[in-house]
py3Dmol code that shows the C-alpha trace and the ligand (Angstrom):
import py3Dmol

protein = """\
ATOM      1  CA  UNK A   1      -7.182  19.069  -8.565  1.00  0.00           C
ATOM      2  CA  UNK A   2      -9.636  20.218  -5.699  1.00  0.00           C
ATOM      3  CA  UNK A   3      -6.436  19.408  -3.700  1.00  0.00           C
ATOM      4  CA  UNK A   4      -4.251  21.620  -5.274  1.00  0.00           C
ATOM      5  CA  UNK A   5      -6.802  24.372  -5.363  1.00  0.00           C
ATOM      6  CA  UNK A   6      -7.334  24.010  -1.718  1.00  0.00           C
ATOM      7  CA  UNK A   7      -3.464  24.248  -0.636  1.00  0.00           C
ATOM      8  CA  UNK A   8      -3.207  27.443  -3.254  1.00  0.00           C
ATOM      9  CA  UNK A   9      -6.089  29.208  -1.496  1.00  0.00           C
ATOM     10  CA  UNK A  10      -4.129  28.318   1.853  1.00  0.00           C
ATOM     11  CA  UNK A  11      -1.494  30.044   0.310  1.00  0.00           C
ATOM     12  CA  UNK A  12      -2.949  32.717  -0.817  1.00  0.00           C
ATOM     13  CA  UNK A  13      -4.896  33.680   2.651  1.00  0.00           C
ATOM     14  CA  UNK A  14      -1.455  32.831   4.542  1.00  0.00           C
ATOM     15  CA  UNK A  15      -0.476  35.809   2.193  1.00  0.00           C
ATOM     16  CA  UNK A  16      -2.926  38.037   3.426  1.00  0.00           C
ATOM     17  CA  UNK A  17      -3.642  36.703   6.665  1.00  0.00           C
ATOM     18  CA  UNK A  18      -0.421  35.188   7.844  1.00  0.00           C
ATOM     19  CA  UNK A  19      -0.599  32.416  10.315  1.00  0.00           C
ATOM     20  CA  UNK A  20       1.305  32.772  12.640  1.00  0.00           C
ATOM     21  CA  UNK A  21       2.703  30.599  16.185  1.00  0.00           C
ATOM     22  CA  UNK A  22       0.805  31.613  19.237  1.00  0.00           C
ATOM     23  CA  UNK A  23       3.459  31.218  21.072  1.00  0.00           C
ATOM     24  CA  UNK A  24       6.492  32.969  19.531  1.00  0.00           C
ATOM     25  CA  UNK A  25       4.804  35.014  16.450  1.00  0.00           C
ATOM     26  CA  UNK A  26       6.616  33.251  13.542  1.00  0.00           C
ATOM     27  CA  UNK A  27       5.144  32.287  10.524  1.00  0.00           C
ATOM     28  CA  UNK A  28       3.854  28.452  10.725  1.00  0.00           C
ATOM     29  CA  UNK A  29       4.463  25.988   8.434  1.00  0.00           C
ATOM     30  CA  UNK A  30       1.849  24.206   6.553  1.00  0.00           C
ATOM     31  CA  UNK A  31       0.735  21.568   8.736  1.00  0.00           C
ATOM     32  CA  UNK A  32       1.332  23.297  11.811  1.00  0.00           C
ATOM     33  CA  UNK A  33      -1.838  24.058  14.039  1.00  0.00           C
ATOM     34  CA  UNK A  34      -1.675  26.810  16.363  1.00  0.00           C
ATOM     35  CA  UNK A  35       1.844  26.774  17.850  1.00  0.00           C
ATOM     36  CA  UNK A  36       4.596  25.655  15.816  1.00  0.00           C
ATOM     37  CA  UNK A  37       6.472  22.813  16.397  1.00  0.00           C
ATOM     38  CA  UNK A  38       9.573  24.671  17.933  1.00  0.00           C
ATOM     39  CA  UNK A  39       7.800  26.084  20.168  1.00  0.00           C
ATOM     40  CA  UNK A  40       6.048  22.618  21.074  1.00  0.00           C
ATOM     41  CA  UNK A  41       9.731  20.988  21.418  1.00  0.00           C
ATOM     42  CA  UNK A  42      10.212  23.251  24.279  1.00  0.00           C
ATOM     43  CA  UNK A  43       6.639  23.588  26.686  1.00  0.00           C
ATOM     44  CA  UNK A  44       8.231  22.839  29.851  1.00  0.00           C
ATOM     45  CA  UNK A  45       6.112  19.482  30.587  1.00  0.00           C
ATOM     46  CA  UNK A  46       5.894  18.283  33.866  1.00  0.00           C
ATOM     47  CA  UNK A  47       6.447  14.858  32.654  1.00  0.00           C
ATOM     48  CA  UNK A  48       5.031  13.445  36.052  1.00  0.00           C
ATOM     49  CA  UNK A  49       5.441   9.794  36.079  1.00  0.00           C
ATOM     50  CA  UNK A  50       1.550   9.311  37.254  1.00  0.00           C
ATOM     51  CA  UNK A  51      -1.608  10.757  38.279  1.00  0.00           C
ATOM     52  CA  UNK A  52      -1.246   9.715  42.588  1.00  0.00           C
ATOM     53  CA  UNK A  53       2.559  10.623  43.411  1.00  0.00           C
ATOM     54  CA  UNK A  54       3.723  14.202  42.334  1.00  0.00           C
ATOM     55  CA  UNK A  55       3.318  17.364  43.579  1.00  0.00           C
ATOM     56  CA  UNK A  56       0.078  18.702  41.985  1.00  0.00           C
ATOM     57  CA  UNK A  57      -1.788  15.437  43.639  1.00  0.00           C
ATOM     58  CA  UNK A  58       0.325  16.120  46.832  1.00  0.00           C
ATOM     59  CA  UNK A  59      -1.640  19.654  47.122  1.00  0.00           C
ATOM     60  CA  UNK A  60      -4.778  17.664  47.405  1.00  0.00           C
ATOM     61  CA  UNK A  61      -3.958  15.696  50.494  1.00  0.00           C
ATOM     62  CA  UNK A  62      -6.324  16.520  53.223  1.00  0.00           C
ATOM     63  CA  UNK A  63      -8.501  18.656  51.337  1.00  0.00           C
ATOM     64  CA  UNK A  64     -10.417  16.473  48.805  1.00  0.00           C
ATOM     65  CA  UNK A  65     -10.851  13.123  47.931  1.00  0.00           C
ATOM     66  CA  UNK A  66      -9.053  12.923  44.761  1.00  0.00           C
ATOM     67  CA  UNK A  67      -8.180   9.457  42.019  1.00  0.00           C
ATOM     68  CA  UNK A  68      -5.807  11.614  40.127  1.00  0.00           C
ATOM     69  CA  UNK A  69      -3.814  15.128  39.553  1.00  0.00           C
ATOM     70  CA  UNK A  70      -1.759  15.918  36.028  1.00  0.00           C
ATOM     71  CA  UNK A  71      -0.249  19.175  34.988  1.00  0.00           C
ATOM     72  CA  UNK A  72       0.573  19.087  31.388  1.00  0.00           C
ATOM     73  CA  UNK A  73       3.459  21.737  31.596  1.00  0.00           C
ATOM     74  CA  UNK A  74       5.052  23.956  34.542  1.00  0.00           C
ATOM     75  CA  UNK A  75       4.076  27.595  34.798  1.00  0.00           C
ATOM     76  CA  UNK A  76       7.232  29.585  34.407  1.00  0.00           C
ATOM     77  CA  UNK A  77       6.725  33.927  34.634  1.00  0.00           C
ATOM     78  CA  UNK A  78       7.891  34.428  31.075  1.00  0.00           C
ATOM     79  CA  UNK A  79       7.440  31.908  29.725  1.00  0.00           C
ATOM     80  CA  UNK A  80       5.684  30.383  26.917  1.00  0.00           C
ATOM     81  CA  UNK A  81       2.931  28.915  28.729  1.00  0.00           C
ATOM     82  CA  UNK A  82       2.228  32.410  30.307  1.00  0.00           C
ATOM     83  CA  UNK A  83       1.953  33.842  26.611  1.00  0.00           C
ATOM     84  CA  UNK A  84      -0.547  31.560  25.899  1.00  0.00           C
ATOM     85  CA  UNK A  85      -2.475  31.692  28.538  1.00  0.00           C
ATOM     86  CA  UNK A  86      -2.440  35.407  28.558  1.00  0.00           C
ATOM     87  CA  UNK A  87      -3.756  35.122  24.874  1.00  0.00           C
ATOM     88  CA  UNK A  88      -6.093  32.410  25.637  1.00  0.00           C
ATOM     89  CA  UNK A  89      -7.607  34.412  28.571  1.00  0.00           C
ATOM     90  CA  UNK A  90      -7.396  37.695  27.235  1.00  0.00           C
ATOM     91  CA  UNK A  91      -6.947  37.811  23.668  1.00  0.00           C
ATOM     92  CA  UNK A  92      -9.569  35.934  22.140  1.00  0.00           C
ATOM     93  CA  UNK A  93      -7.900  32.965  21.325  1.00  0.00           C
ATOM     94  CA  UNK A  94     -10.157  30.096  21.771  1.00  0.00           C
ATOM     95  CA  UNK A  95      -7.977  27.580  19.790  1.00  0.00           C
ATOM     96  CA  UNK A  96      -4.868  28.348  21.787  1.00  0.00           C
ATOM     97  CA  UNK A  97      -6.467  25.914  24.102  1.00  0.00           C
ATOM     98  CA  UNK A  98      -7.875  23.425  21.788  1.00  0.00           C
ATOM     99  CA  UNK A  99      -4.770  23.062  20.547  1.00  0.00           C
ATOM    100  CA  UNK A 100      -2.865  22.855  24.513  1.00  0.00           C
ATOM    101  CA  UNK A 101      -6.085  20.602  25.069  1.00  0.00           C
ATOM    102  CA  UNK A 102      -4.956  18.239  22.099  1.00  0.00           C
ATOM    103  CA  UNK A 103      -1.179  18.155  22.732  1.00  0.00           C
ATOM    104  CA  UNK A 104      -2.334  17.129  26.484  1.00  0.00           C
ATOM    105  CA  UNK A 105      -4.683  14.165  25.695  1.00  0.00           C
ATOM    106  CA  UNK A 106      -1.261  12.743  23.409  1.00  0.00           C
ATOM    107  CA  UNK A 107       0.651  12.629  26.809  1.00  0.00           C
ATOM    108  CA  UNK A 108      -2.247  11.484  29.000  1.00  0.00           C
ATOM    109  CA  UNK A 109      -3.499   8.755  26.788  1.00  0.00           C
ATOM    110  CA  UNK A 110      -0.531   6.437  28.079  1.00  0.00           C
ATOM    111  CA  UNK A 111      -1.177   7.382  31.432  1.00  0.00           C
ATOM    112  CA  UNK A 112      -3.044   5.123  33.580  1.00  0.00           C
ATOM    113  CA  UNK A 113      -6.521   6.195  34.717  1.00  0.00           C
ATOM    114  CA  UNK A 114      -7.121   8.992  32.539  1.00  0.00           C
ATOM    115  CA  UNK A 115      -7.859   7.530  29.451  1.00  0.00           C
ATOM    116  CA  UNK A 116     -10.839   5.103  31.104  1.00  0.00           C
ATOM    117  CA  UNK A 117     -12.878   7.967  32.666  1.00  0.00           C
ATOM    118  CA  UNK A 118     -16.000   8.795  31.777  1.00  0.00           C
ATOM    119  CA  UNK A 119     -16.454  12.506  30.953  1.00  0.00           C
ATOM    120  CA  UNK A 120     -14.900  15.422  31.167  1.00  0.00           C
ATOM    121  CA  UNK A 121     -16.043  18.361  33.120  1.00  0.00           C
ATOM    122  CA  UNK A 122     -14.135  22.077  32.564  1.00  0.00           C
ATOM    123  CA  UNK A 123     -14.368  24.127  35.576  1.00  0.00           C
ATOM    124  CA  UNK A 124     -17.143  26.498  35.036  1.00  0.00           C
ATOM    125  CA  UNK A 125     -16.595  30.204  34.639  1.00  0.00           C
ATOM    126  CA  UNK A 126     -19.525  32.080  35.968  1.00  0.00           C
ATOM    127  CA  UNK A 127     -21.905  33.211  33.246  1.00  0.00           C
ATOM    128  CA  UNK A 128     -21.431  37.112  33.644  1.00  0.00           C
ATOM    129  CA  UNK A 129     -17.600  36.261  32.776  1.00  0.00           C
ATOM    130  CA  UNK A 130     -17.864  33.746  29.798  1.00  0.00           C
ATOM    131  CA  UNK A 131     -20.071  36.264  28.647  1.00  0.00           C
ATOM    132  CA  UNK A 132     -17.515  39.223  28.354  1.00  0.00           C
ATOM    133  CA  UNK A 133     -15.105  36.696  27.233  1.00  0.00           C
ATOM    134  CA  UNK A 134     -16.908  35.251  24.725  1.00  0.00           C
ATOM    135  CA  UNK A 135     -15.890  31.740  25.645  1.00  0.00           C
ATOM    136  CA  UNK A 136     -14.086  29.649  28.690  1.00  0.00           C
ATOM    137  CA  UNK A 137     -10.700  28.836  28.376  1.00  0.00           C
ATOM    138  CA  UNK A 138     -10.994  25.383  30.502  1.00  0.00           C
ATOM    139  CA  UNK A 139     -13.623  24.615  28.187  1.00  0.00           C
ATOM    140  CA  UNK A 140     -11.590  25.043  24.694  1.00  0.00           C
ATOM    141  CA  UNK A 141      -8.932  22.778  26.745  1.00  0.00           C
ATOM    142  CA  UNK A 142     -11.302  20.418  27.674  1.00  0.00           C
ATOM    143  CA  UNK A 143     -12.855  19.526  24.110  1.00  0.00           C
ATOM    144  CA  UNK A 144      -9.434  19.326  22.829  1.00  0.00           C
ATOM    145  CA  UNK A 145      -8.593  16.857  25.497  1.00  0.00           C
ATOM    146  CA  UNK A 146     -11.906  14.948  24.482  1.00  0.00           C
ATOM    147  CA  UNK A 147     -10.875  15.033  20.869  1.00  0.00           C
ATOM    148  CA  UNK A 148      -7.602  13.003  21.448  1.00  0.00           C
ATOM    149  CA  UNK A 149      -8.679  10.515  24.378  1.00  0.00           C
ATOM    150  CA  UNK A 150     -12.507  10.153  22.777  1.00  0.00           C
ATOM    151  CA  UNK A 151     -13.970  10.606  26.188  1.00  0.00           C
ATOM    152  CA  UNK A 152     -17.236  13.191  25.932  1.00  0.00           C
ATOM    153  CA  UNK A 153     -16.901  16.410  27.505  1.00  0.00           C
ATOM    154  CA  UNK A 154     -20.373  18.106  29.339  1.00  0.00           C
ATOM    155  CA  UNK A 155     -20.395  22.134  29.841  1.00  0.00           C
ATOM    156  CA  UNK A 156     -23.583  22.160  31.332  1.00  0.00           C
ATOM    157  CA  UNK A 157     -23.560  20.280  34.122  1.00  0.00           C
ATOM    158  CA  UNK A 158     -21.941  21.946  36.872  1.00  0.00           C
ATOM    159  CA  UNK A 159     -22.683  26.322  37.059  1.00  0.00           C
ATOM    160  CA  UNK A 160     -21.037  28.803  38.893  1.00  0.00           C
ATOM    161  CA  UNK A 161     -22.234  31.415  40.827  1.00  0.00           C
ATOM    162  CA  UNK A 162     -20.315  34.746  42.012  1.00  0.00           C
ATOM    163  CA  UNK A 163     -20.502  34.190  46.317  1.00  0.00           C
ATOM    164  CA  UNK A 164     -17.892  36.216  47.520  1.00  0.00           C
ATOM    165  CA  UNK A 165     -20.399  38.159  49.236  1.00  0.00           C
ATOM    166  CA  UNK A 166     -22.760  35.821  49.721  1.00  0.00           C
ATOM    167  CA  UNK A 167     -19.687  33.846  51.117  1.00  0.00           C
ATOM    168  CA  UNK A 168     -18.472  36.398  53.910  1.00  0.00           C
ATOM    169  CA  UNK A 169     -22.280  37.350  54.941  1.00  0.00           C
ATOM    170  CA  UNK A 170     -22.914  33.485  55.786  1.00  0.00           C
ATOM    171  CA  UNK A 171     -22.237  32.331  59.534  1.00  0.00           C
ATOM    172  CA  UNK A 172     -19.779  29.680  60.311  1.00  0.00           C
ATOM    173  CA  UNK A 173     -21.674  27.346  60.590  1.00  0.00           C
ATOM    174  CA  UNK A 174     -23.125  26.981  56.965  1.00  0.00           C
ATOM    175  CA  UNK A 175     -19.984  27.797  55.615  1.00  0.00           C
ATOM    176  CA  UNK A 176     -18.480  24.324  57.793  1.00  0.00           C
ATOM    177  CA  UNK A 177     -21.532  22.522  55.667  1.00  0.00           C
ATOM    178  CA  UNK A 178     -20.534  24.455  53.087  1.00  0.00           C
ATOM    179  CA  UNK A 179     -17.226  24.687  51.554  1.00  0.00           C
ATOM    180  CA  UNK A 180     -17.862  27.253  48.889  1.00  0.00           C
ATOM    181  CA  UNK A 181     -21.518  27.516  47.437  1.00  0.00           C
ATOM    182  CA  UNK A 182     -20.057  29.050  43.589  1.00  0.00           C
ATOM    183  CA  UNK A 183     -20.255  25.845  42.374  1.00  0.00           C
ATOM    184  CA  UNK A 184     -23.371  23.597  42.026  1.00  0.00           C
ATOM    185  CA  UNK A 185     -24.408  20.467  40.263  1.00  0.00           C
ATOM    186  CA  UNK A 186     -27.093  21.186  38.257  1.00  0.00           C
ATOM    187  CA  UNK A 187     -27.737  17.364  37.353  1.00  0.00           C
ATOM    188  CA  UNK A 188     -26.479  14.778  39.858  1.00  0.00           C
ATOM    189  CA  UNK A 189     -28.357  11.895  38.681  1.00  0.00           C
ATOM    190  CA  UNK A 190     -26.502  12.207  35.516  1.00  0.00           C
ATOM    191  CA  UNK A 191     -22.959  11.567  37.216  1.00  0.00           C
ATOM    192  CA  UNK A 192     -23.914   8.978  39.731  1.00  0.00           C
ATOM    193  CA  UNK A 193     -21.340   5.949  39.829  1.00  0.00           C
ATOM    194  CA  UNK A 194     -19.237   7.779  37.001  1.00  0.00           C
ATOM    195  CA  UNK A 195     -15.380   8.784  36.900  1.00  0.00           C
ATOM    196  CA  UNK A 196     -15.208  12.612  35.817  1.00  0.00           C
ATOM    197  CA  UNK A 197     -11.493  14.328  34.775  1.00  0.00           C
ATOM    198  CA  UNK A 198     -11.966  18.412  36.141  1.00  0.00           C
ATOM    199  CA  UNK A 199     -10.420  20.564  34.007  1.00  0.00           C
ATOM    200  CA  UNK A 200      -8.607  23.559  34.815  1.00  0.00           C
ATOM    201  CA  UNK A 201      -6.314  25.767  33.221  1.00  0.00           C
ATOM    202  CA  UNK A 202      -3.718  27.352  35.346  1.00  0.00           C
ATOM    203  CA  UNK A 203      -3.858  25.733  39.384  1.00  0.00           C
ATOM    204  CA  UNK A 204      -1.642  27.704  41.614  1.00  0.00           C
ATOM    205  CA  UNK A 205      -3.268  27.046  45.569  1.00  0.00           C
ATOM    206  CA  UNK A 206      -5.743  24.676  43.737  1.00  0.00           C
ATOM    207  CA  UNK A 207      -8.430  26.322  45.976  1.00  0.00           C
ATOM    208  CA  UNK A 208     -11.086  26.596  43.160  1.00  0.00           C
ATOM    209  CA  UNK A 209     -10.300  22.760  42.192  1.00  0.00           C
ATOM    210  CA  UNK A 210     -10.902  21.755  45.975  1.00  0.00           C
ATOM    211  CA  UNK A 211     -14.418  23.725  45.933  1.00  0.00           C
ATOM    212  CA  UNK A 212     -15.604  22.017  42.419  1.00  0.00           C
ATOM    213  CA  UNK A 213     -14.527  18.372  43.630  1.00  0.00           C
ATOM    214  CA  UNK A 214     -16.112  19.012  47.255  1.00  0.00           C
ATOM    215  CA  UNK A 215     -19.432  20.127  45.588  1.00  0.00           C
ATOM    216  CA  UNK A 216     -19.350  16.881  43.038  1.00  0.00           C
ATOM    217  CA  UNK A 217     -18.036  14.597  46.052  1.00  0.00           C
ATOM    218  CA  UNK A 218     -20.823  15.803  48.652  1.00  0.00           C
ATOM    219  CA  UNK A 219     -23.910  16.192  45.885  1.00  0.00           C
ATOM    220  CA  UNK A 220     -23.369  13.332  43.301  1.00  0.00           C
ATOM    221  CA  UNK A 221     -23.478   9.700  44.840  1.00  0.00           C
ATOM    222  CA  UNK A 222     -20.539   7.498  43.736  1.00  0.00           C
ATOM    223  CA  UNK A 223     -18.666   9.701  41.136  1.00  0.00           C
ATOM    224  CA  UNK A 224     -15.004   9.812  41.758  1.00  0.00           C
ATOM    225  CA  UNK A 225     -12.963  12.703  40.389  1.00  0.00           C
ATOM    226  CA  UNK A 226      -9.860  13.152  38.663  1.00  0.00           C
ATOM    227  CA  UNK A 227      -8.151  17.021  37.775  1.00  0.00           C
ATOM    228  CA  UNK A 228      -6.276  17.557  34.797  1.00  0.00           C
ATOM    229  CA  UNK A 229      -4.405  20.884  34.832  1.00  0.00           C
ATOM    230  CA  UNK A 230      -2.883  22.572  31.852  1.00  0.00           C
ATOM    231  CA  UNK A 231      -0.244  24.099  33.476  1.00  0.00           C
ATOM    232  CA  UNK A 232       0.667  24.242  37.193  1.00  0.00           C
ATOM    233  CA  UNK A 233       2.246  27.231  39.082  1.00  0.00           C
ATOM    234  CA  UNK A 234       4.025  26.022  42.528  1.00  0.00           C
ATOM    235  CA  UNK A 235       2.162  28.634  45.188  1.00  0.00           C
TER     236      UNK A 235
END
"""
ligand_1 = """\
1
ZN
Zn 6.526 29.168 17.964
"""
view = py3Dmol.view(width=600, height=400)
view.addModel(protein, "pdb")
view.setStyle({"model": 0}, {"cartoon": {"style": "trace"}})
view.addModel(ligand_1, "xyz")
view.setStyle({"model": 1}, {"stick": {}})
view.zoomTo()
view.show()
């Protein structure tokens, strides 16, 4: 009975309010979250065969010490991926990437590596930004990630600060000791000795990704660190 009343009401507000994909604007069908599952057929995955020999991981070489690299999908101008991400940055659309977040942990939980870490860290937006935006996007990835592998997911342990001046007014020197002061590890102790998955949303250079891992890597003894990329753009 409660049943039935529930799927009428669903009904009724789909009436009103209707549902639609975020992806291509159709109406969804019940039991469709988000995007529907046409759309979902055709995300251009990456489908790379592991975390240590495609090219994501291959931008890493050199320039920090990474376990693992995964792009869910490929970023195509156009595309479907870009529409959500545009609405997920820009259009207040905070479940666009709890649901990309979700449909990500299905394909990494066979992968190997991933599904063992220990927590998951989204890359952190500085606060002036998240606050205009209401929310950050790596974050709403990020939980839905933790949802489907069941591996916890911390927001406030790594802050970021705005330093591009900051960054061009420091000498050479501190910036060699340095490699980009936005980031900082508010609670190393925490980490120590543990395997964290960085989350990111769109990595094009992977420049930001490089200054997060090089900030865990020099301030948090032990922790090794994995990225997990929703979508990757070749530079
Ligand atoms: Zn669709």
């Amino acid at each position: 009975m409660l049943r039935s009343l529930l799927l009428l009401l669903h009904d009724v507000t789909d009436f009103f309010l209707p549902n639609l994909c975020a992806a291509c604007d159709h109406q969804l069908l019940r039991g469709e979250a988000c995007i529907c599952t046409s759309c979902q057929m055709r995300l251009p995955l990456t489908r790379f065969r592991n975390g240590w020999d495609n090219p994501l991981f291959r931008q890493f070489a050199g320039r920090a010490r990474i376990e693992q690299a995964s792009a869910f999908c490929h970023f195509t101008k156009g595309g479907r991926i870009q529409r959500l991400m545009h609405r997920l940055k820009y259009a207040n659309r905070p479940e666009i990437g709890l649901r990309l977040g979700q449909l990500y942990g299905h394909a990494l939980v066979q992968s190997d590596g991933f599904p063992t870490a220990d927590l998951i860290l989204p890359v952190p937006l500085h606060k002036h930004r998240q606050k205009v935006r209401g929310y950050n996007q790596s974050a709403c990835i990020a939980e839905g990630l933790s949802q489907t592998l069941s591996i916890p997911v911390r927001t406030d342990l790594l802050s970021r600060s705005r330093n591009t001046a900051s960054q061009t007014r420091k000498s050479r020197f501190d910036r060699a000791g340095n490699v980009d002061s936005a980031f900082h590890v508010v609670d190393p102790i925490c980490l120590q000795g543990l395997h964290v998955i960085l989350v990111d949303d769109v990595v094009t250079t992977g420049s930001t990704l490089v200054a997060v891992a090089e900030t865990l890597l020099g301030q948090v003894p032990g922790v090794r660190v994995s990225i997990a990329a929703l979508a990757f753009a070749r530079a």
